[in-house]
N, C-alpha and C positions, 0 to 999 in steps of 0.2 A: 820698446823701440817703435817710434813711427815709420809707417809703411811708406817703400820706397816708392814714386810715382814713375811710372813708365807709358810711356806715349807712342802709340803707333798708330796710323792715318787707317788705317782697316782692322775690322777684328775678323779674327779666324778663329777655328776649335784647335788646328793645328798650334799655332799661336802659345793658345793659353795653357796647351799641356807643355809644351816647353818649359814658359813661366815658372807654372806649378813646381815642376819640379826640380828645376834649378833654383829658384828663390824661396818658395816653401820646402820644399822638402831637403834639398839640398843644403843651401846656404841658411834654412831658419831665419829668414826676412819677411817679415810680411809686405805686399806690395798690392799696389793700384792700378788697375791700368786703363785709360782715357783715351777714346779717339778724338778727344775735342782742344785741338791747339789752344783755342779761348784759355781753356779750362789750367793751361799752365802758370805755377807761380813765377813769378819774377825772380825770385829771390831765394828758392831754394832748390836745392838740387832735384837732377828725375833723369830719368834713362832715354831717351829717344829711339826708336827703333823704326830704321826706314825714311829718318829724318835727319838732317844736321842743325843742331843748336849750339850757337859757341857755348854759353854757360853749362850744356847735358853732357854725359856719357853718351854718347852716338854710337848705334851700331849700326851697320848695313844691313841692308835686306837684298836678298838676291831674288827673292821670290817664292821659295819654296813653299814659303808657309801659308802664300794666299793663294795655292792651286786646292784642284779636287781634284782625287783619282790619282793615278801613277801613270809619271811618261821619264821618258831617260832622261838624267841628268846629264849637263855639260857642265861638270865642277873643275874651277879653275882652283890649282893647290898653293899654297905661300907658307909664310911662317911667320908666329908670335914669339917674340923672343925665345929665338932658339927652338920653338917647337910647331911642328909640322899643321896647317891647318887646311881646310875644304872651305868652298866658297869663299875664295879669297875677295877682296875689292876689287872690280873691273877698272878698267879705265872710264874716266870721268866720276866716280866715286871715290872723292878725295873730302879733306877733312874730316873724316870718320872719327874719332878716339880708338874705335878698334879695327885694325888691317882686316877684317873677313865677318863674314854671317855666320858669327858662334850660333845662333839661335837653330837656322839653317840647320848648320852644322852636325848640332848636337838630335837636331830630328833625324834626319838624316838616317843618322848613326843608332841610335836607341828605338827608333822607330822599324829597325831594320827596312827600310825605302825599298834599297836596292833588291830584298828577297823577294819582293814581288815581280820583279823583272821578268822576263822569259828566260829561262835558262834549262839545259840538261842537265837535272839532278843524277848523283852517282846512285850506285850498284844498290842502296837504302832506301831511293828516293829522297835522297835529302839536297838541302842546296848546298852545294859543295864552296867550302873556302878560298879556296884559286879563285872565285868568280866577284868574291869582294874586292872593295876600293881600297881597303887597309892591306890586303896579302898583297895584291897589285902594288903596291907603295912600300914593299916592307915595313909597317908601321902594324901591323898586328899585333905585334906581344909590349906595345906599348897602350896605356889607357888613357889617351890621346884627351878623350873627355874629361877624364877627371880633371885632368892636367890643366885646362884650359879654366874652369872651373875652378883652382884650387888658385890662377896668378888674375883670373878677373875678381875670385873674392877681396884679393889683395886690394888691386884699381880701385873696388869698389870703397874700400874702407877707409882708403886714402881719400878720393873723393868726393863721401857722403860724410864723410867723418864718425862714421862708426863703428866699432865693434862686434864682429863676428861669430858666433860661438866657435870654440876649434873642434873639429872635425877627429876622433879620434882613430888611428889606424885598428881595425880587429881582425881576428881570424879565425875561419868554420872550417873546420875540415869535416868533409863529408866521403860517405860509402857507400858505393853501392853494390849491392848481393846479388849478384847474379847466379854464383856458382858458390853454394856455401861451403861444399866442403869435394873434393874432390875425391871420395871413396865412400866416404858414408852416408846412407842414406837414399844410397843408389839402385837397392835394391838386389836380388840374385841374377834378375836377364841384364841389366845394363853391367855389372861386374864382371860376370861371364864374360859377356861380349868385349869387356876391357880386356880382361886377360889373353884372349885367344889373340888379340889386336896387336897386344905387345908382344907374346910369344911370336906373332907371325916378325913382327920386328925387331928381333932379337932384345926386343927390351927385357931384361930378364931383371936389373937391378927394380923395375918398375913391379913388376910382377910380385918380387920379395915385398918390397913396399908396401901395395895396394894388402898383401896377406898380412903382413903385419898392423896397420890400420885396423884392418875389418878382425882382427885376434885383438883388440885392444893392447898391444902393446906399444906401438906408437902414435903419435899425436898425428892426424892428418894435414897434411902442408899446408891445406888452406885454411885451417883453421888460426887464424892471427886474434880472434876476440878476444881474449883475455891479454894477450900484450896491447893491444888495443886500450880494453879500461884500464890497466894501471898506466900506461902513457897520458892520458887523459886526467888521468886521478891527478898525476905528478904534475901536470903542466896547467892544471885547472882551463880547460879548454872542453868547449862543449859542444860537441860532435854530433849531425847529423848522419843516420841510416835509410836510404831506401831501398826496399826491398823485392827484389822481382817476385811477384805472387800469380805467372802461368799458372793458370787450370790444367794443363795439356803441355808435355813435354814436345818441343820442335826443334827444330836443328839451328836456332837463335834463343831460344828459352829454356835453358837446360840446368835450370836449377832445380833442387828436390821442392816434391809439389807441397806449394801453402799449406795444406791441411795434416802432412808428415809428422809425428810426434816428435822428431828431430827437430823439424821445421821450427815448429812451436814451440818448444823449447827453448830455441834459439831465439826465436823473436822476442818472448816476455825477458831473456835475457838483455839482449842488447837493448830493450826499454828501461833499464836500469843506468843507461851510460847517457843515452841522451832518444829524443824524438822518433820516432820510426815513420816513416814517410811510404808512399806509393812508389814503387819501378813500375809501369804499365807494361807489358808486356811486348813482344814487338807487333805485335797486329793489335794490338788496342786501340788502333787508330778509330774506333769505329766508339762510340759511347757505351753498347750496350755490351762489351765485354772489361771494359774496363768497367762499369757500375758490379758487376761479379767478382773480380779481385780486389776490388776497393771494399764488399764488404765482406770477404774473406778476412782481409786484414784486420778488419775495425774487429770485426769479433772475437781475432785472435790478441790485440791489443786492446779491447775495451777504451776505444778512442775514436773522434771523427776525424776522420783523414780529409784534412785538406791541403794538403803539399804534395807533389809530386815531382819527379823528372822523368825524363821518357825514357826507354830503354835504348841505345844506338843511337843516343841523342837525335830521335827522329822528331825533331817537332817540327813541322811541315805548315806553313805561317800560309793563311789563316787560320786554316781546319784545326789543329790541333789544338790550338790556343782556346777556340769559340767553342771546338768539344768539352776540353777542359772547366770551362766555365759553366757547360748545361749540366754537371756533372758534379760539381759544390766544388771545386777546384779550386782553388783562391791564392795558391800559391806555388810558381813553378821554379823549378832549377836546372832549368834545361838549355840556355843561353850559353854557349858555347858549339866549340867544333868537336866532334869526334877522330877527326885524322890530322889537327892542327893544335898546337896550344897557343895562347893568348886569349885578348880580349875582343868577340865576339863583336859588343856593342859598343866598344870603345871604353868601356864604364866597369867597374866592379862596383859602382852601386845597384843597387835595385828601384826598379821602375816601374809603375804601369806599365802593362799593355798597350800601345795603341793601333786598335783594327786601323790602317791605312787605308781600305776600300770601303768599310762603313764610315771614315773617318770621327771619329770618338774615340776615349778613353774609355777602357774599360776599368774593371774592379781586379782583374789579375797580375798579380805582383811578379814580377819576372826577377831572378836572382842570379845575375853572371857566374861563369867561373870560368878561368883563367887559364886550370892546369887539368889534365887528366892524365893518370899513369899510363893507360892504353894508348892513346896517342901518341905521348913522349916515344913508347918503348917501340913498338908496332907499326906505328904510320910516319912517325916521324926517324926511327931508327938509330934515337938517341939511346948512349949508353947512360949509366946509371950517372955517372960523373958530369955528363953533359947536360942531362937533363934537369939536376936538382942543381948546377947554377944557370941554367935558364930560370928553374924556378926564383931561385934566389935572386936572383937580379929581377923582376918582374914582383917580388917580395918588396925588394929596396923602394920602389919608384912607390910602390902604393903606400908604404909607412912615411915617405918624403909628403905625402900627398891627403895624408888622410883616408887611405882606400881600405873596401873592405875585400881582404883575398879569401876567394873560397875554390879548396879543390876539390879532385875528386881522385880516391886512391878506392883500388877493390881488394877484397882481403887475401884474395890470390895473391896477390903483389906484395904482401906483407908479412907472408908466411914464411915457409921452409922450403918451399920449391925451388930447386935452382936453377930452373930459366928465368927469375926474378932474384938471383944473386946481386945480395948488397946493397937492396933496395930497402930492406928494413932498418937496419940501421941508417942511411942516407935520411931516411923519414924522421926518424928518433931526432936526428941531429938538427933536421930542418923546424918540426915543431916543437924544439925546446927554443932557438932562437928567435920563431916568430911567436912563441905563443904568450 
């Protein structure tokens, strides 16, 4: 396929990670790009950006992409056939091919812009959902990007007259382990202190329970692993695990510690089903205690860890990201909300990083995801029924689209607990029809 030529009167860094990634990596187009009007053919097609040409694909430019530094946007909103877009065309920007600054746009969005903003971060330090332009809009649990992306590849193919690869829809279901088992492994003082806790609250069925577990006679509720791999097995789908590896138990990090012979057990196991990844723990904010859990793990999986997701979905843009990277990090999945579900960046594809304030692309692959069980049940206060056709609908649009859905389910949620009644089976149902 000859590369598609695109013309824009300035070059940016901003600019050409867009490009990148909507035409290479995205659409699999190889492509040109020329700041020199001369330099256009007469007579074959090319993109224009920031320009109008009758014979090009014209897009607008709003400007985003030739500033440095971060100042607040005035995004004026419209729509592309039927679907919601940012940077629309102002007045006197007429003629376009397309009504808005998709380029823009999609920085914007992928870029996360707006998290650099000034904002009160919540009770986590994290930047809170409420404060983006997608929850503002109700357009969150739509992937607004892809979307745009999936009816300009269309344009595009109509107008260069070419063919596109198709995009196929897939699906990762992912886990993370915070709390592997909820009785075992816990030790004699933290059981203790369970029991006098439930005694004090009349929990006595809890009580019978937790005795029963720890006498080996029944399975502990949060053990779901092995329904895990045979779902897996049956549906051929290939699951990531990350796993919280706290040195030091705290009242956010309370899973039994990495070096546990349970622990370990557990982890060469679930290395059998698929990847096992890093949970950094919730103060690993800092490099040199996450370089300690990272190589707790590797030792305990004879592997280099390089994927990650943060615990409490704290990734805190820059710092986490640039940690992440001094750190052999090369790949995160921490692109979402913890108290909202939808699409984050707009996107369920995966992207570079790009530092906003250094302005460059980095080498860290960032990995959206869409759904989290916690959020659903907890912040958002959906029921079981509500919440897996949200999912499913947010399912539809990405297989209409080509999208890649990745959630995030923990094995507490998938066990025998019944504060997570009917959640297990709701899961069975949902990854047998997307997988």
């Amino acid at each position: 396929m000859k590369p598609i030529i695109i013309y824009s009167p300035a070059a940016s860094a901003r600019l050409t990670y867009v490009l990148d990634w909507l035409f290479t990596t995205r659409m699999q187009v190889p492509y040109v790009l020329t700041h020199n009007a001369e330099e256009l053919p007469d007579n074959t097609f090319f993109i224009a950006y920031g320009a109008h040409f009758i014979h090009a694909l014209s897009v607008p430019a709003a400007g985003l992409l030739g500033e440095t530094g971060v100042k607040q946007q005035d995004i004026a909103i419209g729509n592309w056939y039927g679907i919601p877009t940012l940077y629309a065309a102002k007045d006197g920007m007429t003629g376009y091919t397309l009504p808005f600054d998709m380029f823009s746009a999609i920085f914007f969005l992928i870029a996360r812009y707006e998290e650099y903003y000034t904002y009160t971060p919540d009770k986590h330090g994290r930047y809170p959902a409420t404060e983006s332009e997608l929850y503002k809009r109700g357009w969150l649990r739509r992937p607004l990007a892809d979307e745009w992306v999936h009816l300009f590849g269309e344009m595009l193919q109509s107008y260069a007259g070419i063919t596109l690869p198709v995009t196929p829809f897939s699906f990762i279901p992912t886990y993370d382990i915070d709390i592997a088992y909820s009785y075992l492994g816990k030790g004699a003082q933290r059981n203790i202190g369970g029991v006098a806790k439930d005694m004090l609250n009349g929990r006595i069925n809890i009580v019978r329970q937790r005795a029963s577990v720890l006498l080996g006679n029944t399975k502990d509720p949060y053990d779901s692993f092995g329904i895990l791999a045979d779902l897996h097995k049956t549906t051929k789908v290939s699951p990531l695990y990350f796993i919280l590896c706290a040195l030091h138990n705290t009242p956010y990090d309370k899973n039994i510690l990495p070096t546990h012979p349970l622990m370990v057990k557990l982890v060469k196991q679930l290395q059998k089903d698929g990847p096992v990844f890093i949970h950094p723990s919730y103060n690993a904010q800092t490099g040199g205690m996450l370089v300690k859990e990272k190589e707790v793990l590797e030792q305990i999986t004879s592997t280099t860890i390089t994927s990650s997701r943060q615990h409490y979905i704290r990734n805190l843009l820059p710092n986490t990201y640039r940690m992440l990277l001094q750190q052999g990090i090369t790949n995160d999945y921490s692109m979402g909300y913890a108290t909202h579900i939808g699409f984050r960046a707009s996107t369920s594809h995966p992207f570079p990083w790009y530092d906003v304030l250094a302005d460059n692309t980095t080498p860290l692959i960032i990995y959206p995801f869409c759904f989290m069980d916690t959020a659903a049940k907890y912040e958002e206060k959906l029921d079981v029924s509500t919440a897996f056709t949200a999912l499913h609908l947010m399912a539809m649009v990405l297989r209409q689209n080509g999208g890649k859905l990745i959630t995030i389910f923990h094995n507490f949620s998938l066990g025998t607990s019944p504060l997570w009644a009917g959640w297990t089976n709701a899961y069975k149902d949902f990854i047998t029809e997307f997988s």
